[in-house]
CHARMM-style PDB file with segment names, atoms N, HN, CA, C and O in Angstrom:
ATOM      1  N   UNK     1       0.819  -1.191   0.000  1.00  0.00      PROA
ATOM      2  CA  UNK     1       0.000   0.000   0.000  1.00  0.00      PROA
ATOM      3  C   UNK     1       0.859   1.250   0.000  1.00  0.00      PROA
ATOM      4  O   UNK     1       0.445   2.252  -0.583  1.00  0.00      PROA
ATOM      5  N   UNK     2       2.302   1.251   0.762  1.00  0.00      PROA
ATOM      6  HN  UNK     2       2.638   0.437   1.236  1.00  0.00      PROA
ATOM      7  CA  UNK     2       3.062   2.261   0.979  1.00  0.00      PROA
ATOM      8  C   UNK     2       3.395   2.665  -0.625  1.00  0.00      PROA
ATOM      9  O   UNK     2       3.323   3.883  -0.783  1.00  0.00      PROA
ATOM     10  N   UNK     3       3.677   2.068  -1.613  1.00  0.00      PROA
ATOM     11  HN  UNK     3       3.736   1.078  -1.485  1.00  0.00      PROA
ATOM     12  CA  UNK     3       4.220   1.694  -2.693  1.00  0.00      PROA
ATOM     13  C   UNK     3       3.070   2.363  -3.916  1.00  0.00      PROA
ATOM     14  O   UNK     3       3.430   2.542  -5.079  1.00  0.00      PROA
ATOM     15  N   UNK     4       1.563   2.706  -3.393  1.00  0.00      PROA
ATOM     16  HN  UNK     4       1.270   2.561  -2.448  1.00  0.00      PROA
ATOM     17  CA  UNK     4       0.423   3.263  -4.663  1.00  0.00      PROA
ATOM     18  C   UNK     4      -0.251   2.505  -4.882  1.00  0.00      PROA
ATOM     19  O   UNK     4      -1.374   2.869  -5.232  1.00  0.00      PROA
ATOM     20  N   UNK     5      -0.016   1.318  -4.819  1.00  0.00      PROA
ATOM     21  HN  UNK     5       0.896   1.023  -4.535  1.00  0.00      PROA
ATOM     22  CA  UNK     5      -1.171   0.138  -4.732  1.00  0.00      PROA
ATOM     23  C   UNK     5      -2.437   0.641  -4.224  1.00  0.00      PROA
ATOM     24  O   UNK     5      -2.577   1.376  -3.246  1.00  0.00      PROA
ATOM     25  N   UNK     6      -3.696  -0.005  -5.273  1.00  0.00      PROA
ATOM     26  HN  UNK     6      -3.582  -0.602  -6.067  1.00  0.00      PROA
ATOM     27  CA  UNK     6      -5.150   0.439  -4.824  1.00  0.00      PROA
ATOM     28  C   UNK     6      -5.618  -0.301  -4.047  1.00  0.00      PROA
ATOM     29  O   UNK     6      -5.195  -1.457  -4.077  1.00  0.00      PROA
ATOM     30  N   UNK     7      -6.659   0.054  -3.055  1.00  0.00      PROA
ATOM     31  HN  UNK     7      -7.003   0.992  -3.031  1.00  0.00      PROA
ATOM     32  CA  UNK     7      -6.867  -1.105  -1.887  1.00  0.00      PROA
ATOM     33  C   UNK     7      -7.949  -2.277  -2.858  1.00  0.00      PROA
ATOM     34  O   UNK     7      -7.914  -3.464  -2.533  1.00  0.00      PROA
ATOM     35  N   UNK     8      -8.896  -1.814  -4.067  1.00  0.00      PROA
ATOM     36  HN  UNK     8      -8.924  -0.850  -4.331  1.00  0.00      PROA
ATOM     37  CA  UNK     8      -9.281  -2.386  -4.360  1.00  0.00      PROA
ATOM     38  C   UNK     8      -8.597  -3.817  -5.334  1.00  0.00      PROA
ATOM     39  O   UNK     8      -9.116  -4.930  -5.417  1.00  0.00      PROA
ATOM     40  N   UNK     9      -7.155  -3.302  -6.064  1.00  0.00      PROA
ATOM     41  HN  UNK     9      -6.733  -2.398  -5.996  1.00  0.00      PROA
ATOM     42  CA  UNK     9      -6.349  -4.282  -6.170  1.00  0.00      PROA
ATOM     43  C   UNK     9      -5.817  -5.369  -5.522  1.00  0.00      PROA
ATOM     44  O   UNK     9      -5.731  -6.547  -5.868  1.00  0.00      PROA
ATOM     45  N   UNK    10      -5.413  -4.690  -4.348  1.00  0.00      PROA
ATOM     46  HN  UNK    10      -5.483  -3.733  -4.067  1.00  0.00      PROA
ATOM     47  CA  UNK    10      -4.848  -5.758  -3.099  1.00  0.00      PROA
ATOM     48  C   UNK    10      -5.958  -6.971  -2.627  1.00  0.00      PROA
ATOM     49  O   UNK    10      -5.622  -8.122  -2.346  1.00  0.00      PROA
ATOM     50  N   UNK    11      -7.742  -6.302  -2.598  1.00  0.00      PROA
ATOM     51  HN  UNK    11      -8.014  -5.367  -2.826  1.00  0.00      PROA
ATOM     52  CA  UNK    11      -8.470  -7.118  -2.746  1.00  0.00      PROA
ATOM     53  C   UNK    11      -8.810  -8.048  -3.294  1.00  0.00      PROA
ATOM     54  O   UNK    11      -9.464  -8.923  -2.725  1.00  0.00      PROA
ATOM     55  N   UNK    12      -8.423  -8.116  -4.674  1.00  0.00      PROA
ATOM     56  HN  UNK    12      -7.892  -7.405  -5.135  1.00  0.00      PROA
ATOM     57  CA  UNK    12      -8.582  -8.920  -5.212  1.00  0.00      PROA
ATOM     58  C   UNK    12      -7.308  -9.594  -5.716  1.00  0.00      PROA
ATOM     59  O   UNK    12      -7.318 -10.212  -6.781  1.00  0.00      PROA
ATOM     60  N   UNK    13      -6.237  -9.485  -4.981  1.00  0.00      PROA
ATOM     61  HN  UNK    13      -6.229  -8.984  -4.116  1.00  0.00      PROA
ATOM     62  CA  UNK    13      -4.891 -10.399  -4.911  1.00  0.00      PROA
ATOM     63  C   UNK    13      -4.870 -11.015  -3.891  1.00  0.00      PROA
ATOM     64  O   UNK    13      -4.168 -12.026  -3.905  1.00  0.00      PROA
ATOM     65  N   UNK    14      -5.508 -10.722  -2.779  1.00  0.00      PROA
ATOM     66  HN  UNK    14      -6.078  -9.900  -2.768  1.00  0.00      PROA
ATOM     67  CA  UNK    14      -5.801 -11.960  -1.597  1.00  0.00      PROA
ATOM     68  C   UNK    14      -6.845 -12.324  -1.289  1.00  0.00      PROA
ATOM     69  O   UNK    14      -7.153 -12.823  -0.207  1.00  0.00      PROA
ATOM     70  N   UNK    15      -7.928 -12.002  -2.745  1.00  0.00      PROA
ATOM     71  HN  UNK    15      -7.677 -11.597  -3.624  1.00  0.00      PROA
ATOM     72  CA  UNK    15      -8.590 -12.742  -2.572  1.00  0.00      PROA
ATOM     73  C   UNK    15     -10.374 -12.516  -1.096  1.00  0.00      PROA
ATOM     74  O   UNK    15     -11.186 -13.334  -0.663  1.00  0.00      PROA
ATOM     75  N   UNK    16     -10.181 -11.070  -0.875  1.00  0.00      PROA
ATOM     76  HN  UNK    16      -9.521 -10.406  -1.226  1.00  0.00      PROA
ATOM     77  CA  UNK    16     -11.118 -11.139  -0.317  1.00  0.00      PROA
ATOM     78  C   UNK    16     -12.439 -10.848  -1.003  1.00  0.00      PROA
ATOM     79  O   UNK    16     -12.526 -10.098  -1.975  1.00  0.00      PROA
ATOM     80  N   UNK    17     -13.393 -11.439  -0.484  1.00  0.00      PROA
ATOM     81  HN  UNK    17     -13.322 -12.049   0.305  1.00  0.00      PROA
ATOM     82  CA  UNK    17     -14.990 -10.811  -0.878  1.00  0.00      PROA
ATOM     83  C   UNK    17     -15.123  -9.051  -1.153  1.00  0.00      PROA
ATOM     84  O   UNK    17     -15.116  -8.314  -2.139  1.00  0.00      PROA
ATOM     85  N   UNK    18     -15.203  -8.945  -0.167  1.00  0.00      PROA
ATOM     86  HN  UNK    18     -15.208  -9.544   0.633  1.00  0.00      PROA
ATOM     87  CA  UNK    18     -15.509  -7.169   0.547  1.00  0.00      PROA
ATOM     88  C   UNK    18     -14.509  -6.178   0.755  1.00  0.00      PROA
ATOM     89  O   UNK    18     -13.627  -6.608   1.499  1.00  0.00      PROA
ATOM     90  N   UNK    19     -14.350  -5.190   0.430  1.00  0.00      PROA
ATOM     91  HN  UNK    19     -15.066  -4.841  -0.175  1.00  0.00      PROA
ATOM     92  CA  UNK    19     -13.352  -4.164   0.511  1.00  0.00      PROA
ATOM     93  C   UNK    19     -13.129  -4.097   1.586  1.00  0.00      PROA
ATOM     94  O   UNK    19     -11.978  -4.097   2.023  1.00  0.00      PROA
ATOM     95  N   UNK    20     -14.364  -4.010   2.436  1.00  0.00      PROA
ATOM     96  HN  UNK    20     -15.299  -4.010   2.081  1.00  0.00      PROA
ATOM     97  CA  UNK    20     -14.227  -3.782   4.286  1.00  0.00      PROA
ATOM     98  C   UNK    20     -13.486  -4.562   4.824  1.00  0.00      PROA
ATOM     99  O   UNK    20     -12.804  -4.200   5.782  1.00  0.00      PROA
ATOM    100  N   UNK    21     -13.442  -5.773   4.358  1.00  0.00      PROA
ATOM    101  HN  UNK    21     -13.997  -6.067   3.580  1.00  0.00      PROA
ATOM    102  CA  UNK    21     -11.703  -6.774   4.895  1.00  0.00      PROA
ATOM    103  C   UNK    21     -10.549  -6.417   4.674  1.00  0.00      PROA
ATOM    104  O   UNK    21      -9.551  -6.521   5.388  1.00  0.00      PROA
ATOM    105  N   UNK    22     -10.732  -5.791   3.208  1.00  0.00      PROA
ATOM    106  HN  UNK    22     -11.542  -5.706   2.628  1.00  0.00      PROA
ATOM    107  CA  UNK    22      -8.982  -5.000   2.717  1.00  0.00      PROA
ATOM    108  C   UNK    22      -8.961  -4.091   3.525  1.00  0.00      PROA
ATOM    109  O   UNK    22      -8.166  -4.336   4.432  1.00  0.00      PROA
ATOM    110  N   UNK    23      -9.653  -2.797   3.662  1.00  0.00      PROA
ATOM    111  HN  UNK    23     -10.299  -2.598   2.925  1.00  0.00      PROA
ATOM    112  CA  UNK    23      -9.578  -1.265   4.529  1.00  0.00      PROA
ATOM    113  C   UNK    23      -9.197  -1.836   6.300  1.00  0.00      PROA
ATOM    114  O   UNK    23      -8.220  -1.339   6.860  1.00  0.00      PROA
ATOM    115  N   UNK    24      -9.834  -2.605   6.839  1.00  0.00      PROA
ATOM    116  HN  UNK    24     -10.628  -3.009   6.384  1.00  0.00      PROA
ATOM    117  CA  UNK    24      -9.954  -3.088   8.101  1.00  0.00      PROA
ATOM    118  C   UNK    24      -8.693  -4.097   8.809  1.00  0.00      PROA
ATOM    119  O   UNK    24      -8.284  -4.238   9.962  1.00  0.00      PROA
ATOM    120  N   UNK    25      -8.300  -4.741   7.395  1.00  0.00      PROA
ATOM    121  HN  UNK    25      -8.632  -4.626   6.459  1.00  0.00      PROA
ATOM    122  CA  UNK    25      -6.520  -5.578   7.862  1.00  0.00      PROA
ATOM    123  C   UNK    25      -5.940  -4.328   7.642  1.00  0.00      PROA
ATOM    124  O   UNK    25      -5.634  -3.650   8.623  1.00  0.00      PROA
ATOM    125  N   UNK    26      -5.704  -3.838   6.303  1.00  0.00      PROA
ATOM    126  HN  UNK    26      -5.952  -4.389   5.507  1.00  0.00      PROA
ATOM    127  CA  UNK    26      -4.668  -3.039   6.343  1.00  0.00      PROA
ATOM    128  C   UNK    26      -4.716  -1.291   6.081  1.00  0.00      PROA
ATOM    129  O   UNK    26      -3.850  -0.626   5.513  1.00  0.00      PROA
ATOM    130  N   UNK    27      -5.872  -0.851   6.620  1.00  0.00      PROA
ATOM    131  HN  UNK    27      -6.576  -1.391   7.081  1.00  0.00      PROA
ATOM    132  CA  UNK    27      -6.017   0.129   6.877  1.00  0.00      PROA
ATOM    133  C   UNK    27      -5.108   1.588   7.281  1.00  0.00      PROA
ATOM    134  O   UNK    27      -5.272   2.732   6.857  1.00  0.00      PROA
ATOM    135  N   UNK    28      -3.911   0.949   8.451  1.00  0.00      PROA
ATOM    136  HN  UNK    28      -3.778   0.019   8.795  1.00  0.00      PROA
ATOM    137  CA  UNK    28      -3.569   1.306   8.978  1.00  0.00      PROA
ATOM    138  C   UNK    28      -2.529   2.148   8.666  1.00  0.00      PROA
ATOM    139  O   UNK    28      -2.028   3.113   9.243  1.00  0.00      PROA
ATOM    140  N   UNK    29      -2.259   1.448   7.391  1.00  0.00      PROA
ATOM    141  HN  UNK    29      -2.665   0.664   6.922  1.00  0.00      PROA
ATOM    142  CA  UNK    29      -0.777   1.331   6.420  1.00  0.00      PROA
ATOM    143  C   UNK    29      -1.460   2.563   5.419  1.00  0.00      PROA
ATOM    144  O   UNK    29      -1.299   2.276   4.233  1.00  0.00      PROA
ATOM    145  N   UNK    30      -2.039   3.605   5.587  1.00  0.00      PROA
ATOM    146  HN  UNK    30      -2.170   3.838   6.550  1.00  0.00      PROA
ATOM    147  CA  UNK    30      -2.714   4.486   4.890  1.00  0.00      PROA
ATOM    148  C   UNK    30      -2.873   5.816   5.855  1.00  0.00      PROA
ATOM    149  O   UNK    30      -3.988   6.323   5.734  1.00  0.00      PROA
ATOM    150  N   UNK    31      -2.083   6.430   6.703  1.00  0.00      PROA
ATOM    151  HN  UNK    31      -1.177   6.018   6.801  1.00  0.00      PROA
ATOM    152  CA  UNK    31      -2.250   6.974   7.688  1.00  0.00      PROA
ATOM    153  C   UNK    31      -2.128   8.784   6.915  1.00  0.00      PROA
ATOM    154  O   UNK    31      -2.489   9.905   7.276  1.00  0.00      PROA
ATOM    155  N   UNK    32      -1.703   8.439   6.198  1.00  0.00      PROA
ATOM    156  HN  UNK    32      -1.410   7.529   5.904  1.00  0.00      PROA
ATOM    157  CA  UNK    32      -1.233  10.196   5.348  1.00  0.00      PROA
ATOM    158  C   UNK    32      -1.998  10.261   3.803  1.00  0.00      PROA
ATOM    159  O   UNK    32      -2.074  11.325   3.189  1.00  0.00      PROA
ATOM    160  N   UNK    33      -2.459   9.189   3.357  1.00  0.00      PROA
ATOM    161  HN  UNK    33      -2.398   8.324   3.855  1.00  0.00      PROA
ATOM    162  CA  UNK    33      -3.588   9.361   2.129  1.00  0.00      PROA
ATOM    163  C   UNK    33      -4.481  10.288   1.996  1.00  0.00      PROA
ATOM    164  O   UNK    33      -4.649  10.899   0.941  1.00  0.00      PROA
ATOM    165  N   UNK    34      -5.331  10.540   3.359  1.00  0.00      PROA
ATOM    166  HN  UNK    34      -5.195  10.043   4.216  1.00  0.00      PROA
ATOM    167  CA  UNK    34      -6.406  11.296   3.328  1.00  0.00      PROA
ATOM    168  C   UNK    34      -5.634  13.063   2.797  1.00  0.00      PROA
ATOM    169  O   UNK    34      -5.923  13.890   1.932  1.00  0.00      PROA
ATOM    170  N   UNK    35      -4.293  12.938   4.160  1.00  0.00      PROA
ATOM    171  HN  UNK    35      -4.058  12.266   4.863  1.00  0.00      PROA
ATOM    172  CA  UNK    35      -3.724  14.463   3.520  1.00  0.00      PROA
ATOM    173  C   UNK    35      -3.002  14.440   2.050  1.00  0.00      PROA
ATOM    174  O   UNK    35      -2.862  15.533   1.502  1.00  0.00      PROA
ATOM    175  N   UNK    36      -2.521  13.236   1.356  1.00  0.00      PROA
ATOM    176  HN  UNK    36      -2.635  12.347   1.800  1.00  0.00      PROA
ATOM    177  CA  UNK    36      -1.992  13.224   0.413  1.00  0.00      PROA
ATOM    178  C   UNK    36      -3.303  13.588  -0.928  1.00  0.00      PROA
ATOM    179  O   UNK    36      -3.106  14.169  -1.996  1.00  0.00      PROA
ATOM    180  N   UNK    37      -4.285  13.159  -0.533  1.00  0.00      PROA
ATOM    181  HN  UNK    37      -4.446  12.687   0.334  1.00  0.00      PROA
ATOM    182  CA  UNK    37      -5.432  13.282  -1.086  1.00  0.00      PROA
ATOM    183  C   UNK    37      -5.865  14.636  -1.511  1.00  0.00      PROA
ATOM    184  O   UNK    37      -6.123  14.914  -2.682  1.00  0.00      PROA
ATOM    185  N   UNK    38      -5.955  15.709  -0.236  1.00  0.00      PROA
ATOM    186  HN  UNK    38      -5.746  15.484   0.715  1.00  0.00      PROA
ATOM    187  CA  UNK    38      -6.536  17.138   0.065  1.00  0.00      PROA
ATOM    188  C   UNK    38      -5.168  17.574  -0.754  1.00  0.00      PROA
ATOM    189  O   UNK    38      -5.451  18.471  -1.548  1.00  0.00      PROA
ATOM    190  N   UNK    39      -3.934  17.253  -0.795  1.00  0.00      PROA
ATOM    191  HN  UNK    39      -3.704  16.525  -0.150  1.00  0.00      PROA
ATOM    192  CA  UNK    39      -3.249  18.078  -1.257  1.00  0.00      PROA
ATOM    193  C   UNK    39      -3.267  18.395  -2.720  1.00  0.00      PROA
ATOM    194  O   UNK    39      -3.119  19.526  -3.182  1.00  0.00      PROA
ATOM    195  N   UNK    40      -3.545  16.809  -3.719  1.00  0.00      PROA
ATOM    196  HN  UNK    40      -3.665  15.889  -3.344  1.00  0.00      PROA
ATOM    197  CA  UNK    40      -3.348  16.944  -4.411  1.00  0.00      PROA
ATOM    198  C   UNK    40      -4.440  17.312  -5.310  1.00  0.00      PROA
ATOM    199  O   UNK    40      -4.304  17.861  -6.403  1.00  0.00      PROA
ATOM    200  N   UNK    41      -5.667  16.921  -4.686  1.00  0.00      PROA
ATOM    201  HN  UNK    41      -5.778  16.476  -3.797  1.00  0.00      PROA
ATOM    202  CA  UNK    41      -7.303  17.975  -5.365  1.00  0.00      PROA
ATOM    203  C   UNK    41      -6.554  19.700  -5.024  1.00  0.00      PROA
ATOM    204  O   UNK    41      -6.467  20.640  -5.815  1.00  0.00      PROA
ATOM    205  N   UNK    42      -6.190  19.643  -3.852  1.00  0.00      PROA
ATOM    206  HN  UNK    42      -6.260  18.880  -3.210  1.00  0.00      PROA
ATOM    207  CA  UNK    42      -6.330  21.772  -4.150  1.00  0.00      PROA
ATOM    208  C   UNK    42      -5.013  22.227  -5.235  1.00  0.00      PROA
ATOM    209  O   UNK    42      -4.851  23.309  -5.797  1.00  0.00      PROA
ATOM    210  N   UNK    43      -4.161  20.985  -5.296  1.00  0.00      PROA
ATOM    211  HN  UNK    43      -4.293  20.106  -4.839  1.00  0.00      PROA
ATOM    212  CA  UNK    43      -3.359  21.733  -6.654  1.00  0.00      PROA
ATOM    213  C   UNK    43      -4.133  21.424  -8.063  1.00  0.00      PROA
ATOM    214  O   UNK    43      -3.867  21.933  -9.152  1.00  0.00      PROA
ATOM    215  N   UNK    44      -4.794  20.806  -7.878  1.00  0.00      PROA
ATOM    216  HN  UNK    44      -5.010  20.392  -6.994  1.00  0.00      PROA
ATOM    217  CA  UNK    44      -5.049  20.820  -9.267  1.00  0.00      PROA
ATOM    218  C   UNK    44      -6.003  21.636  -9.343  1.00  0.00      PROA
ATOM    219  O   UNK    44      -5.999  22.313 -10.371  1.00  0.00      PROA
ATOM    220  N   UNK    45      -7.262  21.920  -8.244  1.00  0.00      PROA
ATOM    221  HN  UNK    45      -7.266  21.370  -7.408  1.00  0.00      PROA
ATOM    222  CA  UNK    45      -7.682  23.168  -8.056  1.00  0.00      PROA
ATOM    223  C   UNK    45      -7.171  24.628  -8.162  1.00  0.00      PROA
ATOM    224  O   UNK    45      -7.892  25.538  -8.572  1.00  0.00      PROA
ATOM    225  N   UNK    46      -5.691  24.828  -7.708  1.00  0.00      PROA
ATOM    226  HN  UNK    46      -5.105  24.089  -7.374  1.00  0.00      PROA
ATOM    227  CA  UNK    46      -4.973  25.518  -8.298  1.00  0.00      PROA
ATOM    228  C   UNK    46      -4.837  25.789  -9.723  1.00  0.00      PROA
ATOM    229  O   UNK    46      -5.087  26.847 -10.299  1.00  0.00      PROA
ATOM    230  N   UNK    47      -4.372  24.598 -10.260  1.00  0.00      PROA
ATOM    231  HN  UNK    47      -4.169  23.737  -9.792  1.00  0.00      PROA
ATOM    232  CA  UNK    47      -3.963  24.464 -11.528  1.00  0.00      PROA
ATOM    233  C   UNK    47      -4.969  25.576 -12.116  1.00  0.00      PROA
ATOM    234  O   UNK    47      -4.759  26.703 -12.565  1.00  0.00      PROA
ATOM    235  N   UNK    48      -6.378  24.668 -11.904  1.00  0.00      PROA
ATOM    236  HN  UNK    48      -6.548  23.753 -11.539  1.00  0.00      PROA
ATOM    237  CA  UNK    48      -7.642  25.075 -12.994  1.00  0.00      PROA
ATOM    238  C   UNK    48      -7.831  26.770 -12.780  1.00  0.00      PROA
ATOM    239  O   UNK    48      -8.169  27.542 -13.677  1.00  0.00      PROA
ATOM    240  N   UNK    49      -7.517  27.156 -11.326  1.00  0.00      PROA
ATOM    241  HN  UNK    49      -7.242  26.529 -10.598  1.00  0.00      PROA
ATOM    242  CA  UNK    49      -7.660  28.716 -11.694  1.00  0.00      PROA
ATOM    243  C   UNK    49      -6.647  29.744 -12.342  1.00  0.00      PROA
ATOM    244  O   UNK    49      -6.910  30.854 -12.804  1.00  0.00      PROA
ATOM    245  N   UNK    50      -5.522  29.154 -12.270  1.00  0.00      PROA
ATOM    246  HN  UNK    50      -5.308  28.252 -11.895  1.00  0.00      PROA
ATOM    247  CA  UNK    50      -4.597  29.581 -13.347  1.00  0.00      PROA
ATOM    248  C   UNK    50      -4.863  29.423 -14.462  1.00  0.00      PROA
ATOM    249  O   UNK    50      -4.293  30.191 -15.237  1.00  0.00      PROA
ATOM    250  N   UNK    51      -5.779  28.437 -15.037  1.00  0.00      PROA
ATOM    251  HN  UNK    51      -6.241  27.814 -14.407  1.00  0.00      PROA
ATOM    252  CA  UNK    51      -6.183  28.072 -16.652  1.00  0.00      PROA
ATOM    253  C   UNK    51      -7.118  29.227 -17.035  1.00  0.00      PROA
ATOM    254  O   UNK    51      -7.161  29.816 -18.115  1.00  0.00      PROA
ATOM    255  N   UNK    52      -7.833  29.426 -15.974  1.00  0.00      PROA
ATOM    256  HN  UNK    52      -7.798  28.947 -15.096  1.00  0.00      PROA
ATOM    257  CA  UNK    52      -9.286  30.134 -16.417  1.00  0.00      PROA
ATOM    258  C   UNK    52      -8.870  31.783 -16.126  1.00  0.00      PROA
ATOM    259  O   UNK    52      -9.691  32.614 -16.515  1.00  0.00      PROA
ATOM    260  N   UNK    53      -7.861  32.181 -15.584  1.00  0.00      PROA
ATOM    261  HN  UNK    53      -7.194  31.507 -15.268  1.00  0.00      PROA
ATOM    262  CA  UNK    53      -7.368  33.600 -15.393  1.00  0.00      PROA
ATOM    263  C   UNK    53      -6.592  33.976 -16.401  1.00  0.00      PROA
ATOM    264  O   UNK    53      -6.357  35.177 -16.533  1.00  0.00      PROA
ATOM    265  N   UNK    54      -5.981  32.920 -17.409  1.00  0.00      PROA
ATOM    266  HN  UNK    54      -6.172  31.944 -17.302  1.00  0.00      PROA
ATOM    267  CA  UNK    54      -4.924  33.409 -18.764  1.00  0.00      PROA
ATOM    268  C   UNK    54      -5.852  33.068 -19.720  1.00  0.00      PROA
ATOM    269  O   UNK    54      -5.401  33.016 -20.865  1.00  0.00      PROA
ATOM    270  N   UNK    55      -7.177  32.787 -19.559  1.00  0.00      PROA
ATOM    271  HN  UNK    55      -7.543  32.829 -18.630  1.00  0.00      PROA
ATOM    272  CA  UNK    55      -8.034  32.936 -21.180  1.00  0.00      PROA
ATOM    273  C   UNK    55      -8.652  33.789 -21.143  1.00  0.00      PROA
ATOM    274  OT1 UNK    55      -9.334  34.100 -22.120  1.00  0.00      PROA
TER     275      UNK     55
END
């Protein structure tokens, strides 16, 4: 998971039913996603208002 791996991939490499088994074993191993997440929507939010201020 540290590595970019999707949790829904990993699911279905070991084979579980339910995502809630992948998120719930290895959940844990995801501790900075949520901020890696926010960071990278407001740059690209960035991005887009720089697009729309040079047309």
């Amino acid at each position: 998971m540290d590595h970019g791996v999707q949790p829904l991939m990993i699911k279905e490499r070991f084979g579980h039913k339910d995502i809630r088994v992948t998120l719930n074993t290895y959940g844990h191993l995801y501790p900075t996603k949520q901020k890696e997440l926010a960071e990278m929507l407001n740059a690209q939010r960035e991005e887009g208002r720089k697009t729309e201020c040079s047309v």
